[in-house]
C-alpha positions in Angstrom: -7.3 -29.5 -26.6 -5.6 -28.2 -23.6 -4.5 -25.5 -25.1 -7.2 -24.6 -26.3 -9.5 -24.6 -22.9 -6.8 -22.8 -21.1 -7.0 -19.8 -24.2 -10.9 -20.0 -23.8 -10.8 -19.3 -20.3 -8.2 -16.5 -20.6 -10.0 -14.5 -23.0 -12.7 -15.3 -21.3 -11.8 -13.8 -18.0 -10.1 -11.0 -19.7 -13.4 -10.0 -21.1 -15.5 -10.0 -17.9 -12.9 -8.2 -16.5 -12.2 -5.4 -18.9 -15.8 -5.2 -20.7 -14.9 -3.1 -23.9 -17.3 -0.8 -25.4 -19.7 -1.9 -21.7 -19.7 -5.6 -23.5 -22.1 -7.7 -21.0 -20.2 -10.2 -19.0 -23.2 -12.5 -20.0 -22.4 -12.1 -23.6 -19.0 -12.2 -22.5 -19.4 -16.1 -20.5 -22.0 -17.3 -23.0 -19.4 -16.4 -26.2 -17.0 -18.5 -24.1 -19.6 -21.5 -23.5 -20.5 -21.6 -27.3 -17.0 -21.6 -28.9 -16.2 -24.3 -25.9 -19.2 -25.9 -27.3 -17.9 -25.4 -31.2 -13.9 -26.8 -29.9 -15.8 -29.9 -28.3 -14.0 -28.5 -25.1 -17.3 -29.4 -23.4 -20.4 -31.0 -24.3 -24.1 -30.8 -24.0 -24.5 -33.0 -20.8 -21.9 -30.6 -19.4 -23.9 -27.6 -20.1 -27.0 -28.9 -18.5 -24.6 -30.6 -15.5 -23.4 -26.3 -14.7 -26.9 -25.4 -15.0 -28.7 -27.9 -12.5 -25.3 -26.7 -10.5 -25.8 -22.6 -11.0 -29.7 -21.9 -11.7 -30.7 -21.5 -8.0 -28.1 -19.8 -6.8 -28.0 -17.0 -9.7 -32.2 -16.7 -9.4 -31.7 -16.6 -5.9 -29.3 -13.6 -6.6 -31.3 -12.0 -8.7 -34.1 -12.2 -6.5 -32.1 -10.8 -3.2 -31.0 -7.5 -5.3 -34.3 -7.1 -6.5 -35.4 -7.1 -3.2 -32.2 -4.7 -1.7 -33.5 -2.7 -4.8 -37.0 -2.2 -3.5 -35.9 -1.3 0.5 -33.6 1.2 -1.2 -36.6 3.4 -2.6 -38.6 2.8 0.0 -35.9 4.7 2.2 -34.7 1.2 4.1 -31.5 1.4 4.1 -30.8 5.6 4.6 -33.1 5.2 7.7 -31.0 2.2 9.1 -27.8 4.0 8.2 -29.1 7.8 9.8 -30.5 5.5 13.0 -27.1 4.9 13.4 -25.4 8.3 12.8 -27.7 9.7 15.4 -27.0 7.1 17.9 -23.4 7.7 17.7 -24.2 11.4 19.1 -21.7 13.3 17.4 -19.3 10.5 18.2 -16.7 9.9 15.1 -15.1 6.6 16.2 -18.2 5.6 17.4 -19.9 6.7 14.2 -17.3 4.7 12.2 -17.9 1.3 14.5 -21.9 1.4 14.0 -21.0 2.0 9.5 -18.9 -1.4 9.7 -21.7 -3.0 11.7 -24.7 -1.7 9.8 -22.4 -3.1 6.4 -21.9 -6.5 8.2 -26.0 -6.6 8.8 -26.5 -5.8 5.0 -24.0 -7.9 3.5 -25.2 -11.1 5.7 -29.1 -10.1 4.8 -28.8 -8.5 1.1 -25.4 -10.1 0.1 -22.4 -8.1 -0.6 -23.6 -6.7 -3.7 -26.4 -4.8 -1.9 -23.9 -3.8 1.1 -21.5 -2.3 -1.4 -23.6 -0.5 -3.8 -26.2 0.8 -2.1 -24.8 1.2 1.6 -21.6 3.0 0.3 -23.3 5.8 -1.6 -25.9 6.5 1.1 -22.8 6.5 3.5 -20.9 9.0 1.0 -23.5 11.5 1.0 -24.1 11.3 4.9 -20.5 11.9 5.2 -20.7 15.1 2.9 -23.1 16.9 4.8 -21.5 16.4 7.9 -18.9 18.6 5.7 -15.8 17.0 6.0 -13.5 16.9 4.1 -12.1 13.9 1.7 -9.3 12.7 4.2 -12.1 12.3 6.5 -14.2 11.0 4.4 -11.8 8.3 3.1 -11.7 5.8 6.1 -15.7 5.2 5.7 -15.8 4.8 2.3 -13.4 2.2 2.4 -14.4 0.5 5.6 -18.3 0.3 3.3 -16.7 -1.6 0.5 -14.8 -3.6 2.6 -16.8 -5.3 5.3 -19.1 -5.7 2.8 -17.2 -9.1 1.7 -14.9 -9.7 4.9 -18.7 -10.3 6.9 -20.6 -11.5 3.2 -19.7 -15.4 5.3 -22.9 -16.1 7.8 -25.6 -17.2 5.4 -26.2 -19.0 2.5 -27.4 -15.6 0.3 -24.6 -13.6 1.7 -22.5 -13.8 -1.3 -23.0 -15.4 -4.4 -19.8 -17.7 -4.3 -21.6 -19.3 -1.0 -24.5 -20.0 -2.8 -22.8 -22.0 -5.9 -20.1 -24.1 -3.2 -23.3 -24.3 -1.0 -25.7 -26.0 -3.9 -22.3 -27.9 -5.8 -21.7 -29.9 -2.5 -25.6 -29.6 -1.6 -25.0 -27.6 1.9 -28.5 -27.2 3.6 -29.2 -23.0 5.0 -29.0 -24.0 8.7 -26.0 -26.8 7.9 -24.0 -23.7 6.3 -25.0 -21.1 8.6 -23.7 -23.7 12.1 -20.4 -23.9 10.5 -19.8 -20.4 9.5 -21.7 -18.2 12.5 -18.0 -18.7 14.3 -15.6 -17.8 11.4 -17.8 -14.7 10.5 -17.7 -13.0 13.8 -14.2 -13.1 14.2 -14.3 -11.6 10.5 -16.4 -9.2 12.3 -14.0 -8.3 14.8 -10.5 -9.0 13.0 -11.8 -6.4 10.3 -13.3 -4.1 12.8 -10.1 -4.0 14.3 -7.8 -3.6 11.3 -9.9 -0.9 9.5 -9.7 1.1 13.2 -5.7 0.4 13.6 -4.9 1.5 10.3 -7.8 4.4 9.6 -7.4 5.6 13.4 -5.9 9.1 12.4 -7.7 10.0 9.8 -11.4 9.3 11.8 -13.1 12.4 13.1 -13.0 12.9 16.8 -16.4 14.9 16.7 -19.4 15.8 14.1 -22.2 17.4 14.0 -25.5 15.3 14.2 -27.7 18.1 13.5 -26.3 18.3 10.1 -28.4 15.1 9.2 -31.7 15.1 8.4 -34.4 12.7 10.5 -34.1 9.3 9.7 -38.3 9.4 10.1 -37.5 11.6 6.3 -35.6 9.0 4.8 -38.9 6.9 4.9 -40.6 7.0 1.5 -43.8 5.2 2.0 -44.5 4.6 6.3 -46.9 1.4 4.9 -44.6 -0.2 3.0 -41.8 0.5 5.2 -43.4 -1.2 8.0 -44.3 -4.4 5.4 -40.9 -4.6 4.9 -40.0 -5.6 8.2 -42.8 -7.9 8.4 -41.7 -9.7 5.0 -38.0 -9.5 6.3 -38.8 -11.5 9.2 -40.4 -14.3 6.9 -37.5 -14.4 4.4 -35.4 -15.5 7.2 -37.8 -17.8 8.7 -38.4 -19.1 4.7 -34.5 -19.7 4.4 -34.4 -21.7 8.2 -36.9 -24.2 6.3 -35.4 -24.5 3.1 -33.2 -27.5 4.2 -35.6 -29.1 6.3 -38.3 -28.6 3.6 -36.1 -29.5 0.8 -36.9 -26.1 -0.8 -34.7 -23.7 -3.4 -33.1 -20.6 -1.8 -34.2 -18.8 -4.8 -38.1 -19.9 -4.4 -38.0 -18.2 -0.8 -36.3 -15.1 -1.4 -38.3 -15.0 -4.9 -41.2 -15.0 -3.1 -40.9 -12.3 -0.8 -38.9 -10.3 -3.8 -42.5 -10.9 -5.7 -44.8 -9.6 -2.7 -42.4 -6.3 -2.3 -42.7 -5.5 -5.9 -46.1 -5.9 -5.5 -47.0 -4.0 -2.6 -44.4 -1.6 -4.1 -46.5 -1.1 -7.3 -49.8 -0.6 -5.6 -48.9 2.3 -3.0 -46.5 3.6 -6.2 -43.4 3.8 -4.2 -41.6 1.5 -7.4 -42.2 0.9 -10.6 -42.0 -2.7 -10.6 -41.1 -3.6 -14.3 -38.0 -1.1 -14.4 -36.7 -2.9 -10.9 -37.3 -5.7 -12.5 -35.6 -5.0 -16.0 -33.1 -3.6 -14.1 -32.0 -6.7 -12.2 -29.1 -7.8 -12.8 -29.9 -10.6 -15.2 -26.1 -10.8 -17.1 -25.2 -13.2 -13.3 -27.6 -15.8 -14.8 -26.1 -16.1 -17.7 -22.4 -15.3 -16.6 -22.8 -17.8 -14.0 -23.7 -20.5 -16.4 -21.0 -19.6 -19.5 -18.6 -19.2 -17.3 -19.1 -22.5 -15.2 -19.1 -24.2 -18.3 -15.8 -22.8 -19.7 -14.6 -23.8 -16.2 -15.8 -27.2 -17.3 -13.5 -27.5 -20.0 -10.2 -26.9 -17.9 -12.1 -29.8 -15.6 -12.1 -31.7 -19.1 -8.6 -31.4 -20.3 -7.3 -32.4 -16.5 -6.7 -29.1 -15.4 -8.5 -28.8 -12.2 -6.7 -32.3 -11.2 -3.0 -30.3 -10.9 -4.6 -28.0 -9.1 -6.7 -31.0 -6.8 -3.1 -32.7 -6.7 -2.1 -28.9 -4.6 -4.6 -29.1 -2.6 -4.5 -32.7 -1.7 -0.9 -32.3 -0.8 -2.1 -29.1 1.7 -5.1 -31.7 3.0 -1.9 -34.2 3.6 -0.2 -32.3 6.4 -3.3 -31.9 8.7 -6.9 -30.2 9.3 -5.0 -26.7 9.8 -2.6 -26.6 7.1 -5.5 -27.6 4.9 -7.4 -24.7 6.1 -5.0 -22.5 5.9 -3.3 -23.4 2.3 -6.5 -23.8 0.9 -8.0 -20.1 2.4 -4.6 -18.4 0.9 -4.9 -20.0 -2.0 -8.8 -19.7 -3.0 -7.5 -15.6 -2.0 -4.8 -15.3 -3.9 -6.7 -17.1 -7.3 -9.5 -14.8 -6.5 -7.3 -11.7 -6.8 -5.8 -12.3 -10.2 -8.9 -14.0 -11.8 -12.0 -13.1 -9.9 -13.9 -15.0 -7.4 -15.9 -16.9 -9.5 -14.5 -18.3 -11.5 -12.3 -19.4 -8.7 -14.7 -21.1 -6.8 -15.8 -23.1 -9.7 -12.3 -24.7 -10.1 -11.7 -25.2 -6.5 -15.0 -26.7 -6.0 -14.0 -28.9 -8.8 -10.6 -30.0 -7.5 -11.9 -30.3 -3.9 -15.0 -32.9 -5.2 -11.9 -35.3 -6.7 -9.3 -34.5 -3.9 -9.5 -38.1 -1.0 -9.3 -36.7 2.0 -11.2 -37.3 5.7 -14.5 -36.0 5.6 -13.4 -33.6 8.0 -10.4 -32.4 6.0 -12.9 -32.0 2.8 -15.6 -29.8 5.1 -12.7 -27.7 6.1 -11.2 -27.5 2.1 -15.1 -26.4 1.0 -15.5 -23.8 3.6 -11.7 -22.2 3.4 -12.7 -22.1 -0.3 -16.0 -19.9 0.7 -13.7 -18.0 2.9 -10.9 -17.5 0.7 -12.8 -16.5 -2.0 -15.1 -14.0 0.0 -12.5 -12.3 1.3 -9.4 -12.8 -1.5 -11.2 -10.2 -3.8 -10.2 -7.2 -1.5 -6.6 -8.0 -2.2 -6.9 -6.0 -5.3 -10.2 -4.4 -7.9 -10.1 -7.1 -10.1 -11.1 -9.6 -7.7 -14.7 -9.5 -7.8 -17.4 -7.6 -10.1 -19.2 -6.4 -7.5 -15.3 -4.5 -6.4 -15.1 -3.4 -9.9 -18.9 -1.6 -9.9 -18.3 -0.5 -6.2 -15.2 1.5 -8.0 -17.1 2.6 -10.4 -19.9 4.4 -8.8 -17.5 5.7 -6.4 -15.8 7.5 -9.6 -19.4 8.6 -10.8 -19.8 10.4 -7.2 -16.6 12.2 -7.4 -14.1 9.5 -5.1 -11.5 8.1 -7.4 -9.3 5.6 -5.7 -6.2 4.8 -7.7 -5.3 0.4 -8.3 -2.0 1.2 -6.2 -4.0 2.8 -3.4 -6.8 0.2 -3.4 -4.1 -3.1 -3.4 -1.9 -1.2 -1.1 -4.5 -0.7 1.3 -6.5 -4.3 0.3 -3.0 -6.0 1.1 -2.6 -4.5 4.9 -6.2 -5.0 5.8 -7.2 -8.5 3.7 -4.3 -10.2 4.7 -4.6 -10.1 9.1 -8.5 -10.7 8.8 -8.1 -13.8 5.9 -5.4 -15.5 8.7 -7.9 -14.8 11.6 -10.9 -16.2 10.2 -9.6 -18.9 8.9 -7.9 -20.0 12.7 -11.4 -19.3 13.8 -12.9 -21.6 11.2 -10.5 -24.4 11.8 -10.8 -23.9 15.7 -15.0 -24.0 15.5 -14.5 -27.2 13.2 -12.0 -28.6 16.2 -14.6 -28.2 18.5 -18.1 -29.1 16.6 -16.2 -32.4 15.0 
């Protein structure tokens, strides 16, 4: 049987991964689940254990793209990023500072999906009619796709491995958000500072603002746009209330993805059934199948070796547990995709007997590693592996060696410096 749950998950993963002929990954997770189902691998109380687990934190997904989807026609986010190109005044180091912090404000809000595919292409184009040249260019394209996950820490919806370890070990919005503010700046910063040190040459010293068009053009519908702020402001205060309230992330952001679509629809900015159809509902049901097949290796004993690892890390102290468990969750994450690996560390972590302290650090290196771990190479997340590809549809095609060569020298420095900050913030607030 162990066999057997190990070659499920394999071809599994290989299948999400790879996607012949554009196979769904849904199709792809749920074919696991049922022939882990037919092998008796896993059974029916497991499949509705992994979706009590996964259901709000895939709706609460599917909810924040819609929502990233709806500010993107209304002109949101090519306002916020030509706001920031003319506040930089023809600056190009400056310019290149205020991308990485308007990515860090969209990947903490809209998640790293949203950061990644939307921010980067509206980037691209910016950076093309400031004409320069693809050198030039290269430096922002990657510093887009990359602070999209090294800053996707801060909240809750920031990343969609946050919000499965956050409902698995039942993490409240404001619990999360007081142990990871700390670890995410200094993200912030240590990635800030790497993509400068190692991009510094190849930023323009100068540009032309007057290329750019007014970012009072970029606004679709002036209404709508000013509703969105309004309904912004009450998602967050929504999410501050979900733990005290005892209420599902995804009813909150749900709620305010329903009155945009809405609004939307009535001043015929949107068309609210093709955002809607176009959601990307393949997460629910990837998240499920593939939880379950995750099941099975927790079935046959797998995910106890790898508890047995971790409880050995956990054994020398609250900062090699940290650490080991960070690297670790990374290094999974780049050869088999973040989540799948925060599934089975979740699971290894829940039957590991450590302090209390120990276990809060384990869960949180685990977010951490797994956030970050995916730049390390393109296979490490899907949203990495759709970032690639519409960067291929606009022309930019970034070779695997170049992307791991240049994942390696910037993942590795920020991974070591946010996890030191986590484990000194959980020195101090413990």
């Amino acid at each position: 049987m162990t066999y057997v749950a190990i070659s499920l998950f394999l071809v599994t993963l290989i299948l999400v991964i790879w996607q012949p002929r554009g196979l769904s990954i849904g199709w792809s997770s749920m074919g696991g689940a049922a022939l882990a189902l037919l092998f008796r691998v896993v059974t029916w109380r497991d499949v509705w254990s992994v979706t009590r687990i996964v259901w709000d934190a895939t709706l609460a997904f599917v909810a924040i793209i819609v929502i990233s989807t709806v500010l993107d026609q209304v002109g949101f986010f090519e306002w916020a990023a030509l706001k920031m190109a003319k506040a930089a005044r023809g600056d190009g180091k400056k310019v290149f500072l205020y991308v990485i912090l308007l990515g860090a404000l969209v990947a903490a809000v809209f998640a790293n999906d949203g950061a990644a595919l939307i921010l980067t292409p509206i980037v691209l184009e910016k950076m093309r009619l400031l004409q320069l040249d693809a050198r030039r260019m290269f430096p922002f394209v990657i510093a887009s796709g990359f602070i999209a996950d090294t800053t996707s820490l801060p909240l809750v919806v920031s990343n969609l491995v946050n919000i499965v370890s956050a409902d698995y070990f039942h993490i409240g919005f404001l619990t999360y958000l007081a142990h990871m503010m700390v670890p995410d700046v200094v993200s912030f910063l240590a990635s800030a500072g790497v993509l400068y040190l190692y991009f510094r040459r190849d930023i323009p010293e100068r540009y032309e603002p007057d290329f750019l068009p007014r970012p009072a053009e970029a606004i679709a519908h002036r209404g709508l746009f000013r509703a969105s702020w309004v309904l912004l402001i009450v998602l967050m205060a929504g999410y501050m209330v979900t733990e005290i309230a005892h209420v599902p992330v995804s009813f909150v952001a749900g709620t305010i993805a329903i009155a945009l679509l809405v609004y939307g629809g009535r001043v015929r900015v949107i068309r609210p059934w093709s955002v809607i159809r176009g959601a990307p509902w393949a997460i629910v049901f990837f998240s499920i199948g593939m939880y379950v097949v995750v099941y099975g290796l927790r079935n046959v004993g797998l995910t106890r070796l790898l508890g047995g690892i971790i409880q050995i890390l956990a054994d020398h102290g609250l900062l090699a547990g940290t650490l080991g468990m960070g690297f670790l969750a990374a290094v999974l994450s780049s050869v088999m995709n973040n989540m799948p690996t925060v599934m089975i560390d979740a699971l290894a972590i829940h039957g590991a007997h450590v302090p209390d302290l120990v276990r809060t650090s384990l869960v949180y290196a685990n977010v951490i590693g797994c956030d970050l771990g995916p730049k390390l190479t393109p296979i490490g997340s899907l949203a990495t592996l759709l970032w690639l590809h519409v960067l291929r549809q606009k022309g930019v095609n970034i070779t695997w060696s170049t992307y791991i060569r240049t994942g390696v020298i910037l993942t590795v420095p920020t991974l070591l410096l946010t996890l030191m900050g986590l484990y000194g913030w959980l020195s101090i607030v413990n």
